[in-house]
C-alpha positions as CSV (number, residue, x, y, z in Angstrom):
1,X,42.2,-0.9,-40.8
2,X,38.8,-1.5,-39.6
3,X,36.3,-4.5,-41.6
4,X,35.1,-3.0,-44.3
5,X,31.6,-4.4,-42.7
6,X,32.0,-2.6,-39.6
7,X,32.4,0.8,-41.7
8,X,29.7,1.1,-43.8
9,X,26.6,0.4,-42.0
10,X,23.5,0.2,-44.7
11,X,22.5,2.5,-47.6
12,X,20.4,5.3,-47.3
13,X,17.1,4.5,-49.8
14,X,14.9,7.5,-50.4
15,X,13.1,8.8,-53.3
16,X,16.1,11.8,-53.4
17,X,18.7,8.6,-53.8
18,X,16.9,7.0,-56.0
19,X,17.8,9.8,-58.8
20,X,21.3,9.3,-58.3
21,X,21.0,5.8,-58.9
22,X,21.9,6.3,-62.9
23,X,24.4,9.1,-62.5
24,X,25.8,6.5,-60.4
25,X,25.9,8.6,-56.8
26,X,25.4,6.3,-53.9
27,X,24.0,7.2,-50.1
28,X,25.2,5.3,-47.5
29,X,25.0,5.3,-43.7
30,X,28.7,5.3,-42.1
31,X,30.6,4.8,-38.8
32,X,30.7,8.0,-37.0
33,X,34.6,7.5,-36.5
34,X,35.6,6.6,-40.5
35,X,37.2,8.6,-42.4
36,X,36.6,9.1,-46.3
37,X,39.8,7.0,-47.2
38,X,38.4,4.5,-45.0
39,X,34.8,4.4,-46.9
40,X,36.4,4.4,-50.0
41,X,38.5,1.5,-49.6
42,X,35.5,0.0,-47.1
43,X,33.3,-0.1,-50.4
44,X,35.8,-1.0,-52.8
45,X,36.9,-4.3,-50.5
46,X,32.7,-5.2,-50.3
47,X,31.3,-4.6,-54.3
48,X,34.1,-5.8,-56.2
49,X,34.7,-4.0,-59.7
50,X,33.8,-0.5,-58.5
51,X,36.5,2.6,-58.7
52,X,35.2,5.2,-55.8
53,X,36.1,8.8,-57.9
54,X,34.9,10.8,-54.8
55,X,33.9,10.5,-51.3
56,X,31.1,13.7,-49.2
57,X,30.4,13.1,-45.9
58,X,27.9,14.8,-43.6
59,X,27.3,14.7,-40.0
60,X,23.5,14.8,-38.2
61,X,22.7,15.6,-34.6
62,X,19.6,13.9,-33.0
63,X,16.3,15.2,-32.9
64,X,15.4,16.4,-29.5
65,X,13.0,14.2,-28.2
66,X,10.7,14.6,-24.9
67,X,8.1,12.7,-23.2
68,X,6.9,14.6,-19.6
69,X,9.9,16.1,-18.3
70,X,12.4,13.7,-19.7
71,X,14.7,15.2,-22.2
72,X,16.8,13.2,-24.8
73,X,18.1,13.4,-28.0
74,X,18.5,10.6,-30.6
75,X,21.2,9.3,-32.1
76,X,23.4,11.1,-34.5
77,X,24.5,9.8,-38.0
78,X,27.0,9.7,-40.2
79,X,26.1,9.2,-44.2
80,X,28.5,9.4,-47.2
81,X,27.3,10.8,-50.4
82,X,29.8,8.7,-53.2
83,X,29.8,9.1,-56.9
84,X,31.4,6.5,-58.8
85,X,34.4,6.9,-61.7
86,X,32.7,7.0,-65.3
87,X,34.7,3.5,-66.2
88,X,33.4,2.2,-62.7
89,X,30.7,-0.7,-63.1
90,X,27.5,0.1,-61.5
91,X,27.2,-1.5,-58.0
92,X,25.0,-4.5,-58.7
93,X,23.1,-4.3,-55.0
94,X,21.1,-1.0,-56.7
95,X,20.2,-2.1,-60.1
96,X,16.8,-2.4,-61.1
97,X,15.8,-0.6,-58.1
98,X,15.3,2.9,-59.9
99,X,13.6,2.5,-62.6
């Protein structure tokens, strides 16, 4: 298995993931290549005491970006919408953060 470092890159912090902060649904930005077994155990092994109940995924192509006649796009991303199990702790990184 990869690090569990390596696999979840950062969380995704927006006003939209903020209000899932006390239903306790988390966004974060993942490797394009994991899987959602991988996340799961990837963010069970780095906040200890949390029970992953389920694991959404969703892929983004680049913008399409110009400048003169060069053409490029940038990069795609990978996020993973989790919600937590009801007996799951909170993951400590978030709290106080919505409120």
């Amino acid at each position: 298995m990869k690090d569990p470092h390596d696999v979840i890159l950062r969380p995704v912090l927006t006003e939209a993931t903020y209000e899932g902060f006390p239903d306790k649904k988390y966004v974060f930005e993942v490797l394009r290549t994991a899987n959602k077994t991988e996340i799961k155990l990837a963010l069970e092994a780095i906040f200890q005491g949390i029970k992953v109940d389920k694991v959404n995924t969703l892929r983004t192509l680049g913008k399409i970006k110009r400048q003169g006649k060069t053409q490029g796009r940038t990069r795609e991303i990978k996020k993973a919408y989790v919600t937590l199990k009801e007996d799951s702790k909170p993951i400590e990184f978030f709290e106080g953060m919505a409120e």
